[in-house]
N, C-alpha and C positions, 0 to 999 in steps of 0.2 A: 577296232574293238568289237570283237562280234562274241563273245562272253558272256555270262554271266555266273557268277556263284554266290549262293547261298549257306552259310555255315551254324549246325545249330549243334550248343554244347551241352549234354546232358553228365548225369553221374556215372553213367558206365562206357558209353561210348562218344565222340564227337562226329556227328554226321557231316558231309560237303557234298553239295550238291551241283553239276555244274552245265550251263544251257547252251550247247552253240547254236547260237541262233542261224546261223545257215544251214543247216541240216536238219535243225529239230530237235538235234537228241540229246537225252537227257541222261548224264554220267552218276555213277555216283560210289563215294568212296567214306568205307568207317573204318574208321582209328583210336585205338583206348585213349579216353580221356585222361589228362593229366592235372589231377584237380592241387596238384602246387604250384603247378602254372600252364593255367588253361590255354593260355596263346600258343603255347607250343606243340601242341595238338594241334591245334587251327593250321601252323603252318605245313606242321610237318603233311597235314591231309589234307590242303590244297596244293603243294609240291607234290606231291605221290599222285594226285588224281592229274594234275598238269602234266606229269611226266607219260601216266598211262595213255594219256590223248595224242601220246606222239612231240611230249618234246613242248608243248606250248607255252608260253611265258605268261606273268602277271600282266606284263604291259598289255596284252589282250583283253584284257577283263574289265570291261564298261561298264559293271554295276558288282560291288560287293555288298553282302546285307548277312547282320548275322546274328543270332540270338543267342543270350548266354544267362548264366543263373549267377556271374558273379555278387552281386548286389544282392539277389535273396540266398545266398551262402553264407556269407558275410554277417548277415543279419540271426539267420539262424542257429550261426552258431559263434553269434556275439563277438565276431571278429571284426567288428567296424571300430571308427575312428576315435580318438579321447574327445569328446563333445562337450559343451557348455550350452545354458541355455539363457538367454535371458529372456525374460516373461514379465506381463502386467503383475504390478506390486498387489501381494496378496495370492498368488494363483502358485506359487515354485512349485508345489506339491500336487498341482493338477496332472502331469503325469501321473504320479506313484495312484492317486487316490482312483482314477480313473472315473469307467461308468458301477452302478451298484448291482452287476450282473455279478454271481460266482461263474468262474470256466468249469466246473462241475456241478451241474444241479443239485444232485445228492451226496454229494462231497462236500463236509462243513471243513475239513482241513486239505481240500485242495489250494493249490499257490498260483496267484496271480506270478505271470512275469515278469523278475523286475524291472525297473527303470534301467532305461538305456544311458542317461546320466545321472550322474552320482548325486547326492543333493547338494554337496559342497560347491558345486560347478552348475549350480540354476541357481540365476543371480535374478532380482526382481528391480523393476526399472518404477519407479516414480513418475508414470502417466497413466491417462484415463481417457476413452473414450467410449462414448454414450453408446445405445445402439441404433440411435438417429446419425448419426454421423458427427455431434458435436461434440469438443472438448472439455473434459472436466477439470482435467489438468494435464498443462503442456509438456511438452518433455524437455529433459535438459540436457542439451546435448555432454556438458561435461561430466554430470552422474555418469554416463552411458562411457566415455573415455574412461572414467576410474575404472568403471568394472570390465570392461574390456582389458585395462593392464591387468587386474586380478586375474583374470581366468587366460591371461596370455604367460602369469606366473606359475600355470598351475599346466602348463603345457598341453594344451588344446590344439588338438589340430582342424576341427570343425565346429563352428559355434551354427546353432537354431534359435529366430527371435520369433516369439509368437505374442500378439498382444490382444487385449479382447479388441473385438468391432475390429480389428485390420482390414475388413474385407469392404467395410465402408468406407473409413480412413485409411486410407495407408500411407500415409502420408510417414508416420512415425515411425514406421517400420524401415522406411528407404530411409531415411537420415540416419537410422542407428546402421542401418549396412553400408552409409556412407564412410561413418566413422570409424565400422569396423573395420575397413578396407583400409585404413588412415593407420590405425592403432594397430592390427594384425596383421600384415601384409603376409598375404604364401596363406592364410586359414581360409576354410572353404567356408562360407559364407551363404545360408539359407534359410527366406522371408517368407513366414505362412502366407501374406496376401500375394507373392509372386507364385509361389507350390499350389495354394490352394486358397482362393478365393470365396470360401466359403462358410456359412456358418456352422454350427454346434463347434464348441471353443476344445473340447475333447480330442474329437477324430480330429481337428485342424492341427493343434498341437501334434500327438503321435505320429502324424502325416509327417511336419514341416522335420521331428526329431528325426524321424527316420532319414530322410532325406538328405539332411546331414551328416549322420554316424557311416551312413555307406555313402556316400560322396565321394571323398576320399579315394576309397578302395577303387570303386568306378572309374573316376576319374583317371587315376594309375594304370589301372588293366587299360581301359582303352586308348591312352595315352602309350603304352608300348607296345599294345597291339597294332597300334595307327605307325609307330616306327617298324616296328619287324615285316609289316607289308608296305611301306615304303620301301625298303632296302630293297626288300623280292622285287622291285617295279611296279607295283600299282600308283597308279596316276589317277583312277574312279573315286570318288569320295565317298567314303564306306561308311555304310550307316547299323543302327541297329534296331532293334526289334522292340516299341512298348507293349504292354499288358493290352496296349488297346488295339492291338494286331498290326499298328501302322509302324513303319519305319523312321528315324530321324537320325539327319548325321550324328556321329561318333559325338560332335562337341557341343549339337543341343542338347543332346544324350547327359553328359556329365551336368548340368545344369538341373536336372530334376530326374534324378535312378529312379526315385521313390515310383516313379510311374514305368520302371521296367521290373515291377519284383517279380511277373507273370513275363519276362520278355522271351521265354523259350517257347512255351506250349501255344504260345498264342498266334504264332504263324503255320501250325497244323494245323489249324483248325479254317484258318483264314483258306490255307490251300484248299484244304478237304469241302469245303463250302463251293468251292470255285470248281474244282474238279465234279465233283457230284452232283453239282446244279447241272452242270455240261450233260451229265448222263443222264439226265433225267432225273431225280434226286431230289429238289430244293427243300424237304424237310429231311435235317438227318439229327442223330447224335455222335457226337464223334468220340475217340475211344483210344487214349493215346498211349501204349503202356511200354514203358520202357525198363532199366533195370532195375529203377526203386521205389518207381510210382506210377499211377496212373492216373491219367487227366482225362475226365468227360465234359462236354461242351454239349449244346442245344444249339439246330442253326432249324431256321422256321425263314420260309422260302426265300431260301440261298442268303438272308443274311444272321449271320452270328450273335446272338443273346447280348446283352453287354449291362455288364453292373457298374455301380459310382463306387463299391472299395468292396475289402476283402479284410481276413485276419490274416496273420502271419505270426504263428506261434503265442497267436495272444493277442496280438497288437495291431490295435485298426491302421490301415494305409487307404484313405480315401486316393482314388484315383480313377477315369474312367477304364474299365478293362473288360474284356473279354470274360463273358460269366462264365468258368474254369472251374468245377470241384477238383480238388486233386484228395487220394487217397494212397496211403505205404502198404500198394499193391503193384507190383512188379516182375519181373525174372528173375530180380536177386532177392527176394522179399522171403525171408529166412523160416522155413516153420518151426517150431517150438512146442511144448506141452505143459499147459497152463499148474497152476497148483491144484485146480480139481480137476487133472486128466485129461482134458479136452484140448486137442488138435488145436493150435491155430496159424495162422501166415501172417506175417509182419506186425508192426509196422517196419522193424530194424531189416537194414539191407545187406548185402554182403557189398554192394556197389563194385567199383571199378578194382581195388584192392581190399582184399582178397580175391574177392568175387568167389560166383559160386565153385561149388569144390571140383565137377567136372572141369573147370578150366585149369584147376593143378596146383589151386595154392589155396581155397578155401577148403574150409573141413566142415562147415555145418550145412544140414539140406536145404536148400531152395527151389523155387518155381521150377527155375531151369532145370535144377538136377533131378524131380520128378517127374518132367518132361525126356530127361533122357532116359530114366529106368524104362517110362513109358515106352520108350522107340518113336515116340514121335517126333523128337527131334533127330539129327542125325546122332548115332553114337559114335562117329571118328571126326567129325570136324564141321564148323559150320564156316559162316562168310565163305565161302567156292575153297574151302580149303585153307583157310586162312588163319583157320583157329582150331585147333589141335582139341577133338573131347577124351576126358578121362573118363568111361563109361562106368569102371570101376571104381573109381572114385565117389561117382554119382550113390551109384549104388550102397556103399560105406557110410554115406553121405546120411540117405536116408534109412537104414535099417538103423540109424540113433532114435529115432523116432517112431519107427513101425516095431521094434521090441518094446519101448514101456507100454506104447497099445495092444499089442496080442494080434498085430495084423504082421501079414504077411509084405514083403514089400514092395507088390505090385499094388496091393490095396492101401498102403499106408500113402504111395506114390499119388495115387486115385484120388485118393483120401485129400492130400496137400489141395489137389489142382481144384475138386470139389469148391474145399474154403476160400481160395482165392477169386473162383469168379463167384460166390455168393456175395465177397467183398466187392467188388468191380460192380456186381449190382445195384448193391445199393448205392454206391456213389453215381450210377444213373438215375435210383430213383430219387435222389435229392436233387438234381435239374430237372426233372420232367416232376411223377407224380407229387411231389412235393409244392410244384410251382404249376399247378393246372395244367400239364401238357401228358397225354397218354402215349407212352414207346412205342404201344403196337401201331400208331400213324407215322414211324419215321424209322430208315433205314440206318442201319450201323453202320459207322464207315470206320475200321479200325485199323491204326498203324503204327507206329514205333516198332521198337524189335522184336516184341511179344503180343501185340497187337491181334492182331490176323488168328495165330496160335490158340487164343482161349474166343472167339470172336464166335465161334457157332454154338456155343455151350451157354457163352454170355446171352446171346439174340434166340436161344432157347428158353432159357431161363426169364428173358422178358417178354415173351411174347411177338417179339418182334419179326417181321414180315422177310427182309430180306437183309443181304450184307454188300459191301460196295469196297474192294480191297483197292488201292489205289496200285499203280505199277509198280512203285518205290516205295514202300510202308516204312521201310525200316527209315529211310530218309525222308520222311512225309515233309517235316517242321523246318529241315533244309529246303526240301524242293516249295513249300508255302512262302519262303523268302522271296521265289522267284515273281509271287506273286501277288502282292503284296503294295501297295499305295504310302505313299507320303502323309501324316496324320496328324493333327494334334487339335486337343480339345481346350476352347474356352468355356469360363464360365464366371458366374456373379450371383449371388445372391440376393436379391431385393424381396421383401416380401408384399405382393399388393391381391386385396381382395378383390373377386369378380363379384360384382351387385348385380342383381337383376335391374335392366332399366339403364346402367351405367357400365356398362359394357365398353362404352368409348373410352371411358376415364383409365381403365384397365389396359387398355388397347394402346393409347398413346404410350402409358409407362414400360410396357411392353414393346413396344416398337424402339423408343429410346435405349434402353437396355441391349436390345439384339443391333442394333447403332454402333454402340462402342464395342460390342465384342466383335462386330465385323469387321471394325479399323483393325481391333487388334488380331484377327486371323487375316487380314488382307496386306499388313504390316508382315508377319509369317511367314505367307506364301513368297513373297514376293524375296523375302530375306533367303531362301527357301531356292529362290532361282526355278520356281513353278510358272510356268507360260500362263496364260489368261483361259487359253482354251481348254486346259487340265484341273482347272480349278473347282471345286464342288463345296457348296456349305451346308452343313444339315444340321436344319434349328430344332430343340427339344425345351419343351418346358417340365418342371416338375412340381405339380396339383398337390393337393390334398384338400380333406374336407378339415374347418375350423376345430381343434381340439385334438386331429390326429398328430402319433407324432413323427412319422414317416411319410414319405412322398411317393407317389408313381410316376417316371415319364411317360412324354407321352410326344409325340412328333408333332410338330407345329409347321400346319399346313404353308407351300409357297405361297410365295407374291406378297402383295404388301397384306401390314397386321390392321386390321379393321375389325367393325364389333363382331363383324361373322364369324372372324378368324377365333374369337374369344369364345363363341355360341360351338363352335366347332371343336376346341379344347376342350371344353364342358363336355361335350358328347364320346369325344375319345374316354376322356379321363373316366364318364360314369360306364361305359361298356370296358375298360380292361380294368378298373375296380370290383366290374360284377363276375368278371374271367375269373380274377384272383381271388376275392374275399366269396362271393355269392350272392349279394346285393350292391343296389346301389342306393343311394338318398342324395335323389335330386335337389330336395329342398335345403338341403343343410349347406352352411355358407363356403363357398368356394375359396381356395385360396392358390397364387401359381405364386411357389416359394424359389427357386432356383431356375435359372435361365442358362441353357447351354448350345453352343455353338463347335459343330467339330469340322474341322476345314480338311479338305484332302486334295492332297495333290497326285493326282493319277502320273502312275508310273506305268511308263511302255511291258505291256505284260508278254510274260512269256510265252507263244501260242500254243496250245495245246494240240498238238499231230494226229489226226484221223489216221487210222491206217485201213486197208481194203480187208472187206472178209473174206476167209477163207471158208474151207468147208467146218463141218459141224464137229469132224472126226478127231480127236486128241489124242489120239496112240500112238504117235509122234514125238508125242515130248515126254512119253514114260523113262523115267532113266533108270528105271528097277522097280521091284517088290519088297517091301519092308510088311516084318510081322511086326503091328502094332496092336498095342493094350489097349482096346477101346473099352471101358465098362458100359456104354448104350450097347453093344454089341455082344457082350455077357462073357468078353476075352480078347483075348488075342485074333487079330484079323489080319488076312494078306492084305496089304492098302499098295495100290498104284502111287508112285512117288515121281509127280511130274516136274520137270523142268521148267519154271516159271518163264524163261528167256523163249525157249522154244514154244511156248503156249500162242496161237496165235487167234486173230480177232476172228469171232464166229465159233472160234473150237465149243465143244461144249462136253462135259460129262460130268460123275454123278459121284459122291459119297459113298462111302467111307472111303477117303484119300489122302495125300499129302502132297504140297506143293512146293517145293526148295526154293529159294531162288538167295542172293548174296547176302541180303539185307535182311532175310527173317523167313520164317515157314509159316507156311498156314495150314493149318487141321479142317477136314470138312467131316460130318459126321453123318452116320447112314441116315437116307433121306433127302440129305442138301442136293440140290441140282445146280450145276456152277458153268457158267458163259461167259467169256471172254470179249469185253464190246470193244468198240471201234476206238474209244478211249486206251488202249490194253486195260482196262480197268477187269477183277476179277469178280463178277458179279452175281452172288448168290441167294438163290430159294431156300429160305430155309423152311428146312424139313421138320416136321412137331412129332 
């Protein structure tokens, strides 16, 4: 089994990435996504790439790993399961009611999203517990049978039990999913204190719902994805991708989606970290654009940002994940002209069908088709010939848009690409300047299919010092699979004050705490088939000062928990308090609200191949002269049009250029100076 692949499904294309590990080298093959049924993409693009290696079979394949958006698809566009909920007596309407934020500031008739279940089917259960851990009142198990036949009449294929305090007690919550499993046999079955052990009773519910409504669906996908690569011969146990960059097989996977709604973007980034650290690199932002979105990420030396939950169309999913903005800026990301005349780009896509009009079946203009009037993509085909452009099409495309402006349509083309990386900006400066981090200290690393493409206009525009193109951009989030560790996070909620003077008392309950979560990630690993010497745990506590209502982590130093370890907490927590907010207040009383443990099981990585440098010289891998629209250039420019395959380690040359290669182009703009290092990584100065 000297194998490996990686498979990551997006909205326009499905990447496959694949490692022989006796050689080194790293294949890779795209195939339009098939978003009625994503697996068959999957297959068909690991057969196609198997075959190109000369015939090789699945049974080779010692590790499959592969990220997919089924579950946050499902969700978005409300395609998940008939749900039922049962909840603490008094609370059914704690979905609908939510928190008292409007989703539009200045929108009094904006709309919250509705509830994921109907009210008919949130049934309220006759128990009560304290937020001490004591019972108010017990539960009965037979209420819990009646309503369980109610909502099994009412054709439920997933039920959600969320009760207050669970996360103290849970005791309540596994007896009604005893019962349910007794009462509904074949319904998927999901316990806020199993999903999410945690308090504020809001995001825990929306969490535990979610989890539920896509279950199902998950379940199913990777339930005939697990058969269709059986059949092929796979014998590896193939796993998938959480939000939190780590991997878990297929069938921990269906036990908690809620924590893959982030499962594609979040192994680019894990790559891109890993690779860029290698080249020197360890602060970067990463930059992920593909055909309908784009995803930026913050990694601060060499490791990846990570937040406790996210929104999804409205709706909170606590879960630990990879801190990801995503923004409806893309290659299919459609422009339009507003009602007061003004240019804009997406958020709507043209995605995989139609997709944009240069590929011969869409008609409205997109990123891409402003990129081909431009010339800077190819105008007859791109993937090495693999995909036919309609350059005229393109063109048709956008003169819909450059007539009601009164531009012409190389300016209106200009015009498109303009909007979209001012859009791409700002969704970097909501990870960095937003969150105390300044861009001009960290290198762009950008990749997907469009990536690379708007990548020196973008790191222009912010200031930014340099670019780091990885070999395979277009398959970044594939080849991140390869790289990629075993994961998953505990956690508990307790809340206990730190006192001055009593430091110990703080220190014991805290030791206690990280006690049981370690059983339960050592339980895990072991379940997990992780060896002892692969094992890693990294403890995190989450502070606040008394009265606030949000928490910071903060890394809880090894070895054992003593008062020091607590005097140490305090100091972390008041210097990344004073990072974030601008002060600190020592005196005010301390509190460590949440307690979390994330276990990793390292996985045999895929080595990364030095290759020997050559000379400085690139006029080798010219494959022609293209006249391209640069507006920094004040028109049309001859651009050298290099062969990214033939680019070799050490080569180096200069901007204004363009660089081909299967997976995606890259634009350098006059100015840029671009080297080739020993990683093939494409590594660029950017020019101001």
């Amino acid at each position: 089994m000297t194998l490996r692949i990686g498979v990551d499904t997006g909205g326009t294309f499905t990447d496959v990435c694949a490692l022989d590990e006796r050689t080194g080298r790293i294949s890779v093959r795209k195939v339009p996504s098939t978003p009625d049924d994503p697996g068959r993409a999957i297959v068909d693009g690991v057969s196609g790439l198997l075959d190109e290696l000369g015939g090789r079979q699945l049974a080779e394949v010692g590790y499959f790993a592969h990220g997919t958006t089924v579950g946050t698809n499902a969700l978005l566009t409300e395609g998940g399961a008939r749900t039922g909920l049962l909840t603490t007596e008094g609370f059914r309407d704690l979905l609908e009611l939510g928190r008292g934020r409007r989703p539009a500031m200045y929108d009094p008739q904006a709309d919250k999203p509705g509830a994921l279940v109907g009210r008919d089917r949130r049934l309220e259960v006759s128990e009560r517990v304290r937020h001490d851990g004591r019972i108010e009142r017990d539960l009965d198990p037979e209420q819990v049978r009646q309503l369980a036949r109610e909502l099994g009449g009412q054709g439920v294929e997933a039920v959600a039990v969320c009760f207050l305090y669970s996360f103290v007690h849970p005791e309540h919550e596994r007896e009604v999913e005893r019962v349910l499993a007794e009462e509904l046999p074949g319904v998927y079955v999901s316990i806020s204190s199993a999903v999410l052990p945690e308090f504020r009773e809001y995001e825990r519910l929306s969490t535990v719902v979610i989890n539920a409504y896509i279950g199902p669906v998950v379940s199913r996908y990777l339930a005939r994805l697990r058969g269709k690569l059986r059949e092929l011969g796979l014998t590896a146990t193939p796993h998938v991708t959480q939000s939190n960059g780590g991997i878990i097989p297929f069938e921990t996977a269906e036990r908690t989606p809620s924590r893959m709604v982030l499962s594609g973007p979040s192994t680019g980034v894990v790559g891109a970290a890993e690779l860029a650290g290698a080249a020197g690199y360890p602060d970067i932002i990463t930059f992920d654009v593909g055909g309908t979105s784009s995803d930026v990420s913050l990694v601060q030396d060499g490791v990846p940002k990570v937040t406790n939950g996210t929104e999804i169309d409205g709706r909170p999913v606590r879960a630990p994940m990879l801190d990801i903005h995503t923004v409806g800026a893309g290659g299919g990301s459609i422009a339009w002209i507003d009602a007061g005349g003004a240019l804009k780009v997406g958020p709507a896509s043209a995605g995989a069908d139609p997709g944009p009009a240069c590929y011969g079946s869409g008609t409205e203009p997109t990123v891409t088709d402003a990129n081909v009037v431009l010339r800077v993509l190819n105008p007859e085909h791109l993937l090495d010939g693999g995909l036919d452009i309609d350059a005229d099409a393109a063109r048709r495309a956008v003169e819909s848009v450059a007539e009601p402006l009164g531009l012409d349509v190389l300016d209106a083309a200009a015009g498109i690409v303009r909007v979209i990386t001012a859009n791409m900006a700002r969704a970097i400066r909501v990870i960095s300047v937003q969150r105390g981090y300044d861009p001009r200290d960290y290198a762009l690393v950008p990749f997907g299919g469009a990536g690379p493409l708007h990548a020196s206009r973008l790191a222009r525009e912010l200031d930014m010092p340099a670019i780091v193109i990885p070999e395979t951009p277009g398959a970044q989030c594939a080849a991140g699979l390869l790289m990629t560790d075993i994961r998953a996070d505990f956690l508990r909620t307790n809340i206990m004050r730190v006192e001055e003077g009593r430091e110990m008392d703080a220190a014991e309950r805290l030791a206690e705490v990280l006690d049981g979560l370690g059983e339960q990630a050592s339980a895990w690993l072991a379940e997990e088939n992780v060896p002892e010497g692969r094992r890693n745990l990294e403890r995190w506590a989450e502070l606040r000062y008394a009265g606030q209502n949000y928490e910071l982590p903060v890394r809880i130093p090894d070895g054992d928990v003593t008062a020091a370890t607590i005097d140490q907490l305090a100091k972390r927590f008041a210097a990344e308090h004073e990072r974030l907010y601008g002060y600190a207040a020592p005196d005010e009383q301390l509190q460590i609200v949440t307690v979390r443990l994330r276990a990793i099981g390292e996985v045999a990585r895929a080595e990364l191949q030095r290759a020997e440098r050559a000379g400085t010289d690139a006029s080798a891998a010219i494959r022609t002269t293209r006249e391209v629209y640069v507006p920094e250039a004040g028109g049309f420019v001859a651009c050298p049009v290099y062969d990214r395959s033939r680019l070799e380690a050490g080569n180096r040359f200069d901007g204004p250029a363009v660089i081909e290669q299967m997976d995606t182009t890259t634009l350098l703009l006059p100015g840029d100076v671009a080297e080739v290092d020993a990683l093939r990584n494409i590594v660029v100065e950017v020019g101001q």
